[in-house]
N, C-alpha and C positions, 0 to 999 in steps of 0.2 A: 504494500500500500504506500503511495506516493505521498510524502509531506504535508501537499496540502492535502489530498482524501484525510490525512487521517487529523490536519487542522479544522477540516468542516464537521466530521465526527465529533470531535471535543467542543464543540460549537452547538451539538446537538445537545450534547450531554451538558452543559452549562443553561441555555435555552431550558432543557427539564427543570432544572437544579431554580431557576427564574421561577416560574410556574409553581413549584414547589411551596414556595415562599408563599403564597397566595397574595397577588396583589394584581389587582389589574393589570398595571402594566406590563408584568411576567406574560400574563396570556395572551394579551393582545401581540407580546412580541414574539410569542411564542407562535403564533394567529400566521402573521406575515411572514416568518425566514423558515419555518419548520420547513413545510414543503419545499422549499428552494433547496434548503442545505442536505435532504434528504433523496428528491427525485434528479437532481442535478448531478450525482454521482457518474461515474461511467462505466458502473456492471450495479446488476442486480447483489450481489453481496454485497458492494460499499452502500447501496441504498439502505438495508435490510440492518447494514451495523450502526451506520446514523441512527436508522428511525430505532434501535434497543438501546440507543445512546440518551435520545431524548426521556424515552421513558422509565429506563431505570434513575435517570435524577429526577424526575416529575417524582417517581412514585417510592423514591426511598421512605418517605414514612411509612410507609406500610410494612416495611422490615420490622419496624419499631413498634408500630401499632398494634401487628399481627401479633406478634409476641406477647403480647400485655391481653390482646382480644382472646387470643385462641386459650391462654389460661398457663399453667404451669407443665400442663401435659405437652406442650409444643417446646421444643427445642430451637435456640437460636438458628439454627442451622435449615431448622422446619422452615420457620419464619422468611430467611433468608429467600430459602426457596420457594414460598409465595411468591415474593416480590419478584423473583428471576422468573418465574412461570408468565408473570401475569406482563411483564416487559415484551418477555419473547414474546405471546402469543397479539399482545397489541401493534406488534412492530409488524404482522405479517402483512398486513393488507399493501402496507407500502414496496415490500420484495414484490409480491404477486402481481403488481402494478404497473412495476418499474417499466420504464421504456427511455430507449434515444429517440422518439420520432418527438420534436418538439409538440406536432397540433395536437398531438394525442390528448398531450399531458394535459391540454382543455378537460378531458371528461378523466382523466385517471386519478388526478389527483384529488378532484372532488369525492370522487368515490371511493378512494382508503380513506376519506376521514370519514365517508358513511358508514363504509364498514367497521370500524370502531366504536358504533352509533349503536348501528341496529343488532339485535342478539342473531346470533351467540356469543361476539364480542361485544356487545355494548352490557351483556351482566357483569363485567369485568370494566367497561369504557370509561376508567378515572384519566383525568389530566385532557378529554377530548381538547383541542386547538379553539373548537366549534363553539367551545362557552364562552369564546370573546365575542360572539355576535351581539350578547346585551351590550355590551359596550360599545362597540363600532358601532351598531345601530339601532342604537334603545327608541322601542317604539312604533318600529317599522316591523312587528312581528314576522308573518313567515316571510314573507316579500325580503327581511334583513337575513332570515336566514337562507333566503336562495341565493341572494347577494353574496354572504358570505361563502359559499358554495363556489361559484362562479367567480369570481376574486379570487379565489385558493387558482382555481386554476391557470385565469389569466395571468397571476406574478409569478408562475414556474413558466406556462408557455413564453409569456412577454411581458420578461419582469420590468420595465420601463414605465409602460402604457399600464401594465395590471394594478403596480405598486401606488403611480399618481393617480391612477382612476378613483384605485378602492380608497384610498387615503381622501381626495377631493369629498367624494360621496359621506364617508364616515366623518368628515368635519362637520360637512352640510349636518349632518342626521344628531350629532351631536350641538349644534349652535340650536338646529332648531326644538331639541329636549326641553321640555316645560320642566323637568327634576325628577324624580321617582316619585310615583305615586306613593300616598302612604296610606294603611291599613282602616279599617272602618276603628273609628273612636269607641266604640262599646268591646272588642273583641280585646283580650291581653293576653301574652303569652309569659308564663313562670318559668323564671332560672332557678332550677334547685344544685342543693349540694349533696346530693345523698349518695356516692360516692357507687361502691357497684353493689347496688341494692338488688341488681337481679344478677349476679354473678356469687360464686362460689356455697359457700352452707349457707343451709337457712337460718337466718336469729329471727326469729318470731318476734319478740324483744325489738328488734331493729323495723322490722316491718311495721310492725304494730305503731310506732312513733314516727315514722314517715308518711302512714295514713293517715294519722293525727293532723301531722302538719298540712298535709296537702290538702285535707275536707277543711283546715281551718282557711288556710289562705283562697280557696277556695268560695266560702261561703263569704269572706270577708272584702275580697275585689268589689269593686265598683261596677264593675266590666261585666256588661251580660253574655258573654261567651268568653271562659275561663281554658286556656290551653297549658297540659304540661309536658316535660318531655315522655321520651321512648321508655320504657320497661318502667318506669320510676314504683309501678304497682307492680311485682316480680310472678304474682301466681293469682290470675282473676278469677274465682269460681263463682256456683252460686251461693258458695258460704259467703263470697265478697262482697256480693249486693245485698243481702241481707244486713252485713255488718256497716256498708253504705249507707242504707236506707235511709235515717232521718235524716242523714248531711242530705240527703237526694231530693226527698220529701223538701227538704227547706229550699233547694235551691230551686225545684221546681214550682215553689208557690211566692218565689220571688223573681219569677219569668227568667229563670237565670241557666244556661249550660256548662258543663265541665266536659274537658276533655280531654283523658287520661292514657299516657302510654303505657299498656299492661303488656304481659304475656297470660294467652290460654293455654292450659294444658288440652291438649287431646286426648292424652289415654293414660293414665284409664279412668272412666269416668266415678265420678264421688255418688256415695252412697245419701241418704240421710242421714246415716250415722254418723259418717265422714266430716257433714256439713256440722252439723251439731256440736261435734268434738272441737273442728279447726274454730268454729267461736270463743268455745270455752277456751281452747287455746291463747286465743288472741285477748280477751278478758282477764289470764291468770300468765300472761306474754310475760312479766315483770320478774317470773319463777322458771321461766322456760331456758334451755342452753339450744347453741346453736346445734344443729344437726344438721348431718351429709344431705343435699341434694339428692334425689331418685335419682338411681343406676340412669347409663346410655341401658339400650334406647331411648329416647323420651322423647313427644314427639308434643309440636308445642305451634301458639301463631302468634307471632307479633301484631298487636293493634293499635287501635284507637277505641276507645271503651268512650262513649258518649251516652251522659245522662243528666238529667234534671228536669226540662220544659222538652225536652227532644232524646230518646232512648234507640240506638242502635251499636251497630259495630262496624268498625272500620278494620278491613284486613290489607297487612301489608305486602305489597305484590313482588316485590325481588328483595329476599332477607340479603345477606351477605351469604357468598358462593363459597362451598366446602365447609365453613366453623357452622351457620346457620341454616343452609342450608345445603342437604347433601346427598347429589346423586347419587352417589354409589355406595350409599350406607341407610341404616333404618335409622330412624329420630330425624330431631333438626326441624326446621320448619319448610312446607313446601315453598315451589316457586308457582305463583300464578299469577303469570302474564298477561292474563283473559282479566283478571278482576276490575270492578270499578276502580275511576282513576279518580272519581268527583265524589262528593257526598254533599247533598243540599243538606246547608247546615245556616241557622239565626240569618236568613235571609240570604245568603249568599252561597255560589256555589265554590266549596271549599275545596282545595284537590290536596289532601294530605301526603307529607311524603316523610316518611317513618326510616330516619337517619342515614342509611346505606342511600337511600333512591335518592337523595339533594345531592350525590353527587356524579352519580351516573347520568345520561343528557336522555336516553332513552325511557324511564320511567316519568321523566319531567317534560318531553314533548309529547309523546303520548297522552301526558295530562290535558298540557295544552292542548290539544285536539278538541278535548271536551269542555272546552270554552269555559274556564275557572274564570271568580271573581276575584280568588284569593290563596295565594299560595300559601301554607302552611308546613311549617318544617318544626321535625319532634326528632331530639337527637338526646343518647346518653353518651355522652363523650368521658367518660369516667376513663376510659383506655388509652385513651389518646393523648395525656400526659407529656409533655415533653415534645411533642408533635405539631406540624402546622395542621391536622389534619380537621380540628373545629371550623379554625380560618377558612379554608377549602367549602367544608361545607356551606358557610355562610357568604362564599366569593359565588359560588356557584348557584345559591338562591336571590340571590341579586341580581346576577346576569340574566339569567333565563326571567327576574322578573321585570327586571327592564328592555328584554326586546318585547318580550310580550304587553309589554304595559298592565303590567297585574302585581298588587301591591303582596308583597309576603310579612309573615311573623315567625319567628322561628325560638322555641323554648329547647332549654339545653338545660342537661343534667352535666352534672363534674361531680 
């Protein structure tokens, strides 16, 4: 490999390393030179080594993250090879692509960053280029995202005319931005600190006083639609709306909503006697020691537990791939991609995205399809310590909610 090939490589992987940081300007610059420095190569392997350049530095937290997510049973080494798996398999679409025929590069290069989009690679698609479109073009919904599409290709075919086009246009779209819209005034989202309330044994003890808190804070907002993060309620049965109930009763006779990131258990299901006991438990929680979590299998669904003036469930459509959910093993929580993307929720239509999905682009345009009024983002970041990987989240539900012009709120756990 020639000096420069392997200067434009290290270009890639610094470009990641930008991105990483979560900061606008990382993306957007990551937006314009990706493609260049990656299809401009002169063999399909210097393509292929660029584009695992870029995204092993976009996605080094996840080395970090993984480690702390997957638990004590995952090995640095595990972790490691997360993040090496999920680099390589993102970098492919740009090898499969690659070509010397300059006109091509019109339609090929738009189309490896689709393919990173749409599943099978968009259940993995972190660091997409593609979430610089709220920025380059907030506003201009999908129209900004063809744009940006069509831009990717024009600055590889004819980086001159592509680079001044798409740059002219994304000044225009940004001078003429009125600001980000901001959330309806009666809805609020809660920052908690409940640390990993749904991760490792169970303290009863500890649950039982994070209920506490959260029916207090809860009944005590101003706000007629109450949002908190992911899992912060670790095991929702019907022992838990029972133990709910007057916080629920109260908040529905004060026209008021809650809405709670829990997990369901699936199997096996609780008896009455079960329900009975798990109250008495949580009533004498002060006397309880923690205890092991139920054996793997277990097989579980991240939600949206909604109650008070309004009672359903919201299911979450792409958990996290392999720790959450996992093809090639029993437990874990499914993947479905079929599910509602919307839930009509205190007058508006809400499209929840339940921690993992704010940052993949495929569970968030898919949303958008279904014409939300209002993005909502539920994250328990208790893992990601030491990580940009909150920041990300939150770069990412800003973009998509400023090309779309749709205002978001997003509650997080630490």
């Amino acid at each position: 490999m020639k000096i420069q090939h392997a200067l434009s490589c290290l270009a890639t992987v610094v470009l990641g390393l930008a991105v990483s940081g979560a900061h606008p300007a990382g993306i957007g610059a990551a937006f314009l030179l990706l493609p260049a420095f990656t299809f401009w190569q002169p063999s399909r392997r210097i393509c292929y080594t660029a584009a695992t350049g870029y995204y092993a530095g976009a996605l080094w937290p996840l080395a970090v993250g993984a480690k702390n997510f997957f638990g004590p049973g995952v090995s640095v080494v595990g972790a490691m090879a997360f993040w090496a798996v999920c680099a390589v398999l993102l970098a492919l679409p740009y090898a499969l692509l690659w070509t010397d025929k300059t006109r091509q590069l019109l339609w090929r290069a738009p189309i490896a960053l689709l393919l990173g989009v749409i599943p099978p690679l968009g259940l993995i698609g972190f660091a997409s280029p593609l979430t610089a479109s709220g920025f380059l073009f907030p506003a201009w919904s999908w129209g900004g995202f063809a744009l940006s599409l069509a831009g990717c290709g024009m600055i590889v075919a004819y980086p001159t005319v592509g680079f001044i086009g798409l740059t002219a246009m994304a000044l225009v779209a940004n001078i003429l931005h009125p600001g980000d819209r901001q959330p309806p005034s009666d809805w609020q989202a809660v920052d908690t600190h409940l640390g990993a309330i749904s991760h490792g044994p169970v303290s009863p003890m500890r649950e039982y006083l994070a209920a506490q808190e959260i029916q207090a804070q809860a009944v005590a907002s101003s706000a007629r639609i109450v949002v908190f993060p992911e899992s912060v309620v670790p095991r929702w049965t019907k022992s838990t709306d029972l133990f709910w109930k007057p916080t629920i009763d109260t908040l529905r006779q004060n026209g008021k909503v809650v809405v709670i990131g829990a997990l369901i258990p699936e199997s096996p299901p609780l008896s009455n006697a079960d329900i009975h006991a798990a109250i008495e438990l949580l009533r004498t929680a002060h006397a309880a020691q923690p205890i092991p979590r139920q054996a793997e299998p277990y097989s579980y669904r991240s939600v949206a537990i909604i109650r008070g003036n309004q009672s359903c469930v919201f299911f979450q459509r792409v958990p996290v791939p392999v720790s959450v959910w996992k093809p090639f093993s029993r437990g874990g929580a499914p993947l479905d991609l079929g599910g509602p993307a919307v839930v009509e929720l205190g007058g508006e239509r809400a499209a929840l995205l339940i921690c993992y999905e704010e940052i993949i682009p495929w569970t968030v345009l898919t949303a958008a399809l279904a014409h939300p009024t209002l993005f909502v983002g539920m994250s328990n970041d208790h893992w990601a310590t030491g990580t940009p990987i909150p920041q990300w989240q939150a770069l990412c539900l800003r973009a998509w909610s400023r090309l779309f012009s749709v205002p978001y709120l997003l509650a997080v756990n630490t």
